[in-house]
Phi, psi and omega in degrees: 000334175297357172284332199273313205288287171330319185245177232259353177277344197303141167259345187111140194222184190267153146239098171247150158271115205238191162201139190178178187205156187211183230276341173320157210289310204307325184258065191282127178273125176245129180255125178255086183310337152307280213257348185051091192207085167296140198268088164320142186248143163288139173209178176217145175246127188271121185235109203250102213268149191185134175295110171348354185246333194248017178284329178269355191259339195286301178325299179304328179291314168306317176291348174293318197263346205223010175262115165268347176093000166261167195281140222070015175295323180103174191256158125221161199225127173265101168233157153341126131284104173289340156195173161218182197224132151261093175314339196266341196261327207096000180303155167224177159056196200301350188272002162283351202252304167298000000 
């Protein structure tokens, strides 16, 4: 993460530790009809609040830094922010965001 952290577009991100699987080799899903139980893989999901004009260049810059080209590199996904709150200034919208 210090290549991400180091350059000046970075805004700062979320880290949850989740679990969950797919269709790539790294995550084989087994099914045990005795327990109806799918075998979970550890992962993390990242999450980066960014203003609607910088969303698609922060998503290309990230995968650019973090794609090895093997299977589990993981996804990203672009949604909507209906807002945001910097709770400690009182900042909204994009000036929470920076």
């Amino acid at each position: 993460m210090d290549a991400i952290e180091a350059d000046p577009w970075f805004p700062g991100m979320t880290v949850l530790d989740c679990r969950g699987f797919g269709r790539e080799k790294t995550a084989p899903r087994r099914h045990r009809p005795e327990e109806d139980v799918t075998d979970f893989v550890d992962r993390q999901a990242i999450f980066i609040g960014v203003p609607d004009s910088a969303a698609a260049d922060v998503a290309q810059r990230l995968t650019e830094i973090v794609r090895t080209g093997q299977p589990g590199d993981g996804k990203v996904f672009v949604l909507p922010l209906e807002a945001a709150f910097r709770i400690a200034t009182g900042q909204t919208g994009d000036e929470a965001l920076r």
